[in-house]
VOGU-3710 file (C-alpha; in Angstrom, 3 decimals, decimal comma):
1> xxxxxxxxxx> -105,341/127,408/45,694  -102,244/128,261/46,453  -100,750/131,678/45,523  -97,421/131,007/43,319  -94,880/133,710/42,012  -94,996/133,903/37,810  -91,411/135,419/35,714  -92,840/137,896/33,325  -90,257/136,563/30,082  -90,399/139,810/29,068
11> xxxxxxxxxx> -88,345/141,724/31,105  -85,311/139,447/30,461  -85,926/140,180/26,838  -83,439/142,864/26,297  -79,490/142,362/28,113  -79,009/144,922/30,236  -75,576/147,320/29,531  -72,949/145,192/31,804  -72,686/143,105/34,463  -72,610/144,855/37,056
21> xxxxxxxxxx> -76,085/146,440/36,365  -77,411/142,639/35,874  -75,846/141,632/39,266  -77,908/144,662/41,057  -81,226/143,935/39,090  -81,170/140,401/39,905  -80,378/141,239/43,850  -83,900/143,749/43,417  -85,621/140,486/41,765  -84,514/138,665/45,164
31> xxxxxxxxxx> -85,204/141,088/47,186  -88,969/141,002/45,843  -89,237/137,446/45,788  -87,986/137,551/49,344  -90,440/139,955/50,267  -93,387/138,105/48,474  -92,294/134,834/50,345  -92,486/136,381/54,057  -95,860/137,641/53,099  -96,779/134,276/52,494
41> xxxxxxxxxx> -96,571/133,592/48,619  -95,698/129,952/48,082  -91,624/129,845/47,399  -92,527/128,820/43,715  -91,320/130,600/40,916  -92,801/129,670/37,771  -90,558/130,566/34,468  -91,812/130,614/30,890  -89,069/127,425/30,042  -85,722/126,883/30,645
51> xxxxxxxxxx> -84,142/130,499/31,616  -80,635/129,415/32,468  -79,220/130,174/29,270  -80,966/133,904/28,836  -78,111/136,208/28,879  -78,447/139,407/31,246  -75,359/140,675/29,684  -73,690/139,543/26,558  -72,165/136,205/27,085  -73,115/136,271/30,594
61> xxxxxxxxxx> -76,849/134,080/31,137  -78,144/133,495/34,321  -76,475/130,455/34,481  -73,512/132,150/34,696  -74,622/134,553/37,193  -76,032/131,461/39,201  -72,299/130,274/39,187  -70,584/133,562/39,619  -68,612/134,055/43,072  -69,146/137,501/43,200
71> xxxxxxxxxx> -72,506/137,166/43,701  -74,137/137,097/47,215  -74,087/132,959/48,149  -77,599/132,975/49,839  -79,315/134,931/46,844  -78,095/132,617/44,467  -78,847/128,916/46,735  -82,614/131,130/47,258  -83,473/131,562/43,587  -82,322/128,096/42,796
81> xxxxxxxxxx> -84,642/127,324/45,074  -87,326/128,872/43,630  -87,101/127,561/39,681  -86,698/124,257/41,039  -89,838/123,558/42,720  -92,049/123,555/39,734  -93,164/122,765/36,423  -92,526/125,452/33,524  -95,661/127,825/32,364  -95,462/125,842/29,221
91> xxxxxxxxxx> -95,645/122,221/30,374  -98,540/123,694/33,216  -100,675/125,264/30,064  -99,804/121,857/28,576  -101,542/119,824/30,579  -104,438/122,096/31,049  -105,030/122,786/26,818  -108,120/120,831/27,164  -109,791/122,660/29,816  -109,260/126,408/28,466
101> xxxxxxxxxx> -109,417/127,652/24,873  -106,523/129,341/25,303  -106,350/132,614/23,781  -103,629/134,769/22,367  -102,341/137,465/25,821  -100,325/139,821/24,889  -98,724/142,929/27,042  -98,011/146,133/24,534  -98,238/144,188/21,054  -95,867/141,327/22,279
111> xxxxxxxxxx> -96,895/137,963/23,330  -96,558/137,122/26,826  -96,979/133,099/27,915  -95,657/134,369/31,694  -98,291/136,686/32,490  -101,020/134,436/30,612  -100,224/131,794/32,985  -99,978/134,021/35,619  -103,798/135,215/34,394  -105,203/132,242/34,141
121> xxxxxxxxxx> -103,750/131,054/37,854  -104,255/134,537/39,353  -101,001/134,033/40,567  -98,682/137,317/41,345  -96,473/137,922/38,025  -92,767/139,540/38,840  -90,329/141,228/36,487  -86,834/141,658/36,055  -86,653/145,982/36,703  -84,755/145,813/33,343
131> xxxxxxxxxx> -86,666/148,738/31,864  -89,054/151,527/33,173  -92,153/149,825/31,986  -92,107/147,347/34,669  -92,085/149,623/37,322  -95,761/148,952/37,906  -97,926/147,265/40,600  -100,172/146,193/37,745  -99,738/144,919/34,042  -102,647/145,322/31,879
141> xxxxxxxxxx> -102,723/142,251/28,734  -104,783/142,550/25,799  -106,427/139,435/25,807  -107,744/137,956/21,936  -109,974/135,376/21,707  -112,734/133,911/19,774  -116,629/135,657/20,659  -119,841/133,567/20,586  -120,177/134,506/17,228  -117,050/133,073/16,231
151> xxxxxxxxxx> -115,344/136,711/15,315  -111,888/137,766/17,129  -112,829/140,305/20,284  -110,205/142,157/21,972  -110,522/143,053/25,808  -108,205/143,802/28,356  -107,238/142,490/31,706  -105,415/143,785/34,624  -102,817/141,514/36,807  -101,194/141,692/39,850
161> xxxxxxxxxx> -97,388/142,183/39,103  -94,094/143,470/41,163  -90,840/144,550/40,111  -89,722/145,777/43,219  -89,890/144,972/47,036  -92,392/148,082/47,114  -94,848/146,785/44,976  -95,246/143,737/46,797  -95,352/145,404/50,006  -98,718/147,607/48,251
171> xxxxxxxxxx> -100,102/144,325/47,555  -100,184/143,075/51,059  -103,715/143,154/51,294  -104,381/141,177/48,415  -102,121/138,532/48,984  -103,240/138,029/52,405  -106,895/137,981/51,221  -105,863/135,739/48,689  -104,048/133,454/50,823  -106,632/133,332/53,756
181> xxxxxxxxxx> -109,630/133,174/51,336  -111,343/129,744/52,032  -112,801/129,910/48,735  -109,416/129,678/47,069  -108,441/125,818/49,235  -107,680/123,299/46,956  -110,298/121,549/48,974  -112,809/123,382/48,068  -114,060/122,207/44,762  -117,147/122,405/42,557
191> xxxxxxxxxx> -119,201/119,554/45,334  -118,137/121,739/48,319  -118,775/125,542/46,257  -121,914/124,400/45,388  -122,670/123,129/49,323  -121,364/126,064/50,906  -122,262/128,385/48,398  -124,149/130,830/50,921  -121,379/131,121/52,668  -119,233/132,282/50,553
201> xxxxxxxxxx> -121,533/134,183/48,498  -124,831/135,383/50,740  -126,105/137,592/47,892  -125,956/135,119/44,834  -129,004/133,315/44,219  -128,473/130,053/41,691  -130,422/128,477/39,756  -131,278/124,485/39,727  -129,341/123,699/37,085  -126,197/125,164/38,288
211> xxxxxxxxxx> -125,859/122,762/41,351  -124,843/119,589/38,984  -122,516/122,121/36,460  -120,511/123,280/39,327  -120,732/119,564/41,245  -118,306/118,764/37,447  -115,741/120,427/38,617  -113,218/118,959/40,780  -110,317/119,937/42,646  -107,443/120,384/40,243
221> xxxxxxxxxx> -109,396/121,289/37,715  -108,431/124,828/36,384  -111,326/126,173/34,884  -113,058/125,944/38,995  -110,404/128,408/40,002  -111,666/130,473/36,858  -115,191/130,213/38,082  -114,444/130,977/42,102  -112,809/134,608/40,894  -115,749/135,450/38,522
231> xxxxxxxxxx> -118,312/134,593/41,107  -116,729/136,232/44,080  -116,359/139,328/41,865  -120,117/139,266/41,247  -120,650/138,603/45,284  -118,385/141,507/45,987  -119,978/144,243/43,452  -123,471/143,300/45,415  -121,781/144,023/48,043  -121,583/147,165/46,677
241> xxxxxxxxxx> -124,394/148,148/44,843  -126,763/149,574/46,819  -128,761/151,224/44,545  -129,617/152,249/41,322  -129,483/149,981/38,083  -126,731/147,561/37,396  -123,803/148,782/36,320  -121,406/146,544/34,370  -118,808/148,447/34,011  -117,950/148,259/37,847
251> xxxxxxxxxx> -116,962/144,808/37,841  -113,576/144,068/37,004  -113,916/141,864/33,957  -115,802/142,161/30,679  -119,311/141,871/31,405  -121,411/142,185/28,459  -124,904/141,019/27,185  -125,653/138,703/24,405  -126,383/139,751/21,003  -129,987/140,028/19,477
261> xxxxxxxxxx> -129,173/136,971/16,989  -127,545/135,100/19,694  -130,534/135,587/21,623  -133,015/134,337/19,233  -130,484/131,055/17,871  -130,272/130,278/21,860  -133,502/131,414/23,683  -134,349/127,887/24,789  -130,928/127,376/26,620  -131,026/130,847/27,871
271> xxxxxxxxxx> -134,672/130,909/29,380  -133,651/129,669/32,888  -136,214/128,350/35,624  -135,421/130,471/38,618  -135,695/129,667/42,322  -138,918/131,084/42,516  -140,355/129,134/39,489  -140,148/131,900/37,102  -138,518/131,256/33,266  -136,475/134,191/32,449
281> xxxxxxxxxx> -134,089/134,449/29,680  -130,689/135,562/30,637  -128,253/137,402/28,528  -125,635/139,063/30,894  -122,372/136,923/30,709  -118,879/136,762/31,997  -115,491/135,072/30,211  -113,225/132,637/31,852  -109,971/134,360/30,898  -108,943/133,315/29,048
291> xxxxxxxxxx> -111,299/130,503/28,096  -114,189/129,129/26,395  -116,218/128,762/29,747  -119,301/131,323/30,195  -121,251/132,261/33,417  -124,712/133,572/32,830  -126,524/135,944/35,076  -129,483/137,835/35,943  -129,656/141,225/37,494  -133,455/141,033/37,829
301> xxxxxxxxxx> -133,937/141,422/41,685  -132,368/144,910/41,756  -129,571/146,256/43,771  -127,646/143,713/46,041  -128,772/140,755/44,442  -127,887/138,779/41,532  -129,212/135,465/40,191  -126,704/132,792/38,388  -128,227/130,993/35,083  -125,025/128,506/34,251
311> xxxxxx> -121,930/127,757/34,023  -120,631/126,042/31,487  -118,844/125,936/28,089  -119,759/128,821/25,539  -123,320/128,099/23,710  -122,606/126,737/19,935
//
């Protein structure tokens, strides 16, 4: 999948104290949209709606700014560029409502429908510097959602996010693993994971039944690129873990276990024939951020090695 560029709403939330500070905060945005762009990020910028008429400085929106004369010609033609290109975050979650039970993502109390498309996409998230708190790398979102018991759980997840040229540059590495990742083609999609699924994970073992629920999805499908990231971050914590018992709190996202009356209302489902002809019930489980999707593994082999149960939508 292509990696896209995600406005964080937020930081254009508050009008900076005159004009002249919004014309050199929006050269620092171009300058790190610039910089993202020659390290290979697509020249997309997705915006939460319509931003033109959010005012940087009292009675002066970015419209304005997009028309003023003052500014540098090529900076202004370049951003235009960018906003064009692509669909609002809104009308994208819009049309992909059905595939995610979209939770509530939030960054310090306030709702943030930027950075929970940028989530969801694992897209890189960039900020207007228009206050101190955006002079990060990464954002962390408090994520609310529904658990399998049907009770509100908090968690939190970290993103990739730049304010300035700088924090792009630190996140060279991950974008060009991101962009060269094979995994990550829009080719690639639940048919071909499934058929080259040793090769992109040698030390995930699946079960049976996961060869026709990842053969569902298909490419486009936004709950596959959900499924690719949790999967590779099992395959790279193998990669890892060399010995010892399994550690959950090394991955990257909330890895728990089920619940002892979750357990007993969904033993059947969750006793899993294995490749080696074994039943075993498996409890450890991962989120699809936010979503109602589950993947269920097994830990069972010991260090390097981890077994996947399913993937599918959360047991009810």
């Amino acid at each position: 999948m292509d990696l896209e560029m995600v406005l964080n709403e937020l930081s254009l939330e508050t009008p900076v104290a005159d004009i002249f500070t919004a014309q050199k905060l929006m050269s620092e945005l171009i300058q790190t949209l610039r910089q993202a762009k020659s390290l290979g990020v697509k020249p997309i910028l997705r915006t939460h709606s319509n931003i033109n008429n959010i005012e940087l400085v009292c009675d002066y929106p970015i419209a304005s700014w997009r028309n003023d004369k003052i500014v540098d010609l090529e900076e202004r033609r370049f951003f235009r560029s960018l906003i064009l290109k692509a669909p609002f975050c809104e009308d994208a979650l819009q049309e992909i409502k059905d595939k995610f039970d979209l939770s509530e993502v939030r960054h310090q109390g306030k709702l943030a429908d930027g950075l929970r498309f940028a989530l969801i996409t694992n897209s890189l998230a960039v900020s207007l510097f228009s206050d101190i708190q955006w002079d990060t790398n990464f954002l962390e979102l408090q994520v609310t959602e529904l658990d399998e018991n049907e009770q509100l759980t908090d968690y939190s997840e970290k993103i990739v996010h730049a304010s300035r040229s700088s924090h792009v540059k630190q996140h060279t590495e991950w974008i060009k693993n991101r962009i060269e990742n094979k995994l990550f083609d829009r080719q690639v999609d639940g048919e071909t994971l499934w058929e080259r699924r040793q090769e992109f994970f040698p030390n995930l073992i699946f079960c049976e039944q996961v060869e026709q629920q990842l053969q569902s999805l298909k490419t486009g499908d936004p709950i596959l690129q959900q499924v690719k990231k949790r999967l590779l971050e099992l395959e790279k914590y193998c990669q890892t873990w060399q010995t010892g018992i399994f550690n959950p709190n090394l991955l990257p996202s909330k890895t728990t276990p089920e619940s002892d009356s979750r357990i007993q209302q969904f033993r059947q489902p969750l006793t899993i024939k294995c490749p080696d002809g074994k039943k075993r019930l498996f409890s450890w489980h991962l989120r699809m951020t936010p979503g109602a999707w589950r993947l269920y593994f097994s830990e069972y082999l010991g260090p390097g090695k981890i077994i996947i149960g399913y993937i599918g939508l959360k047991l009810k």
